[in-house]
C-alpha positions as CSV (number, residue, x, y, z in Angstrom):
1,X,26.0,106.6,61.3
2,X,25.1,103.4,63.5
3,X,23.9,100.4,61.9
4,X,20.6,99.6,63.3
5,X,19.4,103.2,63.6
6,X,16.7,104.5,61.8
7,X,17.5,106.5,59.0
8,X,15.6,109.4,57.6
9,X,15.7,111.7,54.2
10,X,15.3,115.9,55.2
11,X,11.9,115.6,54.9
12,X,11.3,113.0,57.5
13,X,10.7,110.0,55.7
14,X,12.1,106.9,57.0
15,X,14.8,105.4,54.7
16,X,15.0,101.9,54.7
17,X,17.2,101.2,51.7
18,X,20.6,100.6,50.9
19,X,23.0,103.3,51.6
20,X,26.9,103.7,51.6
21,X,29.3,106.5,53.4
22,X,31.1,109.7,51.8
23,X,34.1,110.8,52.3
24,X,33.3,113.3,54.5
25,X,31.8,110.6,56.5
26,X,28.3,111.8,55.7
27,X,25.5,108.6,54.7
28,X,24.1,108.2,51.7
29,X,21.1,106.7,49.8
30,X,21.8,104.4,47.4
31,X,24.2,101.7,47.2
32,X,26.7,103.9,45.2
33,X,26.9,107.2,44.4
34,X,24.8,108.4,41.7
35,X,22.3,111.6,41.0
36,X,19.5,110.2,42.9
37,X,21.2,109.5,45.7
38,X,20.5,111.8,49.1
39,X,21.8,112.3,52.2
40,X,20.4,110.6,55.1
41,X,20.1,112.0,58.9
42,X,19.2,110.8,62.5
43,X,15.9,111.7,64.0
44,X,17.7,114.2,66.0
45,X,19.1,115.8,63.1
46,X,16.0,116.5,61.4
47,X,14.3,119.8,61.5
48,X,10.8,120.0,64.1
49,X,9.0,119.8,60.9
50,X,10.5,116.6,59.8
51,X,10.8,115.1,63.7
52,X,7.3,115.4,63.6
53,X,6.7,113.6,60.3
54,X,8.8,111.0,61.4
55,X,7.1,110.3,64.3
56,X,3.4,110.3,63.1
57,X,4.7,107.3,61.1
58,X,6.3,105.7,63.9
59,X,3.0,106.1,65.8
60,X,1.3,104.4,63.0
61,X,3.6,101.4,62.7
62,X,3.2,100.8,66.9
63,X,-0.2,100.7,66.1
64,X,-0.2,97.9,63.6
65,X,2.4,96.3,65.3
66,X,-0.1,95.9,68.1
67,X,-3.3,95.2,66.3
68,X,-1.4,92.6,64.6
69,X,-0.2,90.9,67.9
70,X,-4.1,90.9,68.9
């Protein structure tokens, strides 16, 4: 996984967090290993459900990003 990619849990929330790498080269929450931790994915990983979650709260940070500019 690419530093300086957005990361995102199944469900399409955005993951902003500290993470580390499995063996298997998979990405993980969490800064070690532990039970909470969960595996991370790329938007184009994510199911249409979750792309779509993901991007309603991309919309919405534009949009503050550009009422704050204002």
């Amino acid at each position: 996984m690419a530093k300086g990619v957005k990361h995102y849990k199944r469900d399409g929330t955005e993951f902003t967090g500290a993470t580390h790498k499995m063996p298997d080269g998979s990405l993980h929450s969490g800064k070690t290993h532990g039970k909470t931790s969960v595996k991370l994915f790329h938007m184009k990983d994510l199911s249409k459900k979750a792309q779509e979650k993901a991007n309603v709260q991309l919309r919405k940070e534009k949009e503050k990003s550009k009422k704050a500019k204002r």
